[in-house]
KEVOVEX-805531 format. One record per residue (C-alpha): residue in three letters; x, y, z. Coordinates in steps of 0.02 Angstrom, whole numbers, padded with zeros to 5 digits, always signed. Example, Ala and Ser with C-alpha at 12.3 -4.5 7.8 and 13.67 -1.06 7.14 Angstrom:
ALA+00615-00225+00390;SER+00684-00053+00357;
end
This chain:
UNK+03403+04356+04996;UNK+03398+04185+04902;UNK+03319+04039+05027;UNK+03333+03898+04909;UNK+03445+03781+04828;UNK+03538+03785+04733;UNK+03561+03990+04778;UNK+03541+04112+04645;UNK+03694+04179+04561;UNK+03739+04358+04674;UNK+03683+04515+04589;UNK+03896+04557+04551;UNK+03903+04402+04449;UNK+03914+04403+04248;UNK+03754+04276+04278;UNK+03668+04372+04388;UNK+03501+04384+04255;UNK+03476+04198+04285;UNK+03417+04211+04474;UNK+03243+04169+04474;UNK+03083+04287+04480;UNK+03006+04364+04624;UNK+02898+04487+04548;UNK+02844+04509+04350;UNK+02759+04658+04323;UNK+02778+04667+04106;UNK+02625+04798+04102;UNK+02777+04920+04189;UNK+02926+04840+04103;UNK+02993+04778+04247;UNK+03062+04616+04336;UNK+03135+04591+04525;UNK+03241+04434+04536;UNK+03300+04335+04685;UNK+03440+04425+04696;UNK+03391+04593+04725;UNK+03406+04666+04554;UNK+03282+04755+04460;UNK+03306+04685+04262;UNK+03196+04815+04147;UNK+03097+04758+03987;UNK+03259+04887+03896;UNK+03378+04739+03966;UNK+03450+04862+04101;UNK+03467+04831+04272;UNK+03466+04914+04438;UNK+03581+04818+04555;UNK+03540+04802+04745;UNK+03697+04927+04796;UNK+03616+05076+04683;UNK+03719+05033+04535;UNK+03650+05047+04337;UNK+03672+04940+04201;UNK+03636+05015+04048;UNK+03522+04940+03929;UNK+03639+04799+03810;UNK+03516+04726+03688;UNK+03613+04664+03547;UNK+03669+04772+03402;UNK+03527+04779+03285;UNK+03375+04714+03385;UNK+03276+04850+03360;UNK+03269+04845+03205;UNK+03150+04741+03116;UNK+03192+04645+02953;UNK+03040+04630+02843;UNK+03028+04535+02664;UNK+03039+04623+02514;
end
């Protein structure tokens, strides 16, 4: 899928969110990268073979710390 160089990491690799945008569509929480996966606003993924990665967002990060 990836025409330039250097190539985007494949979509099995641990580094597979760092493949460059194709698409941005934030108004539908959603991202296609150069790799063929689909990386939601949630931080989960739909890989090009069907495959789901669940949301991992840090523990915590929807919480929000206000001053007292």
């Amino acid at each position: 899928m990836c025409q330039h160089q250097p190539p985007c990491p494949p979509a099995e690799s641990a580094d597979r969110e760092s493949a460059r945008l194709v698409a941005h569509h934030p108004e539908q929480g959603w991202s296609l990268l150069c790799n063929g996966v689909l990386l939601f606003e949630d931080t989960g993924e739909l890989l090009p073979d069907g495959r789901i990665i669940g949301p991992h967002r840090p523990p915590g990060a929807d919480q929000v710390m206000t001053a007292a």
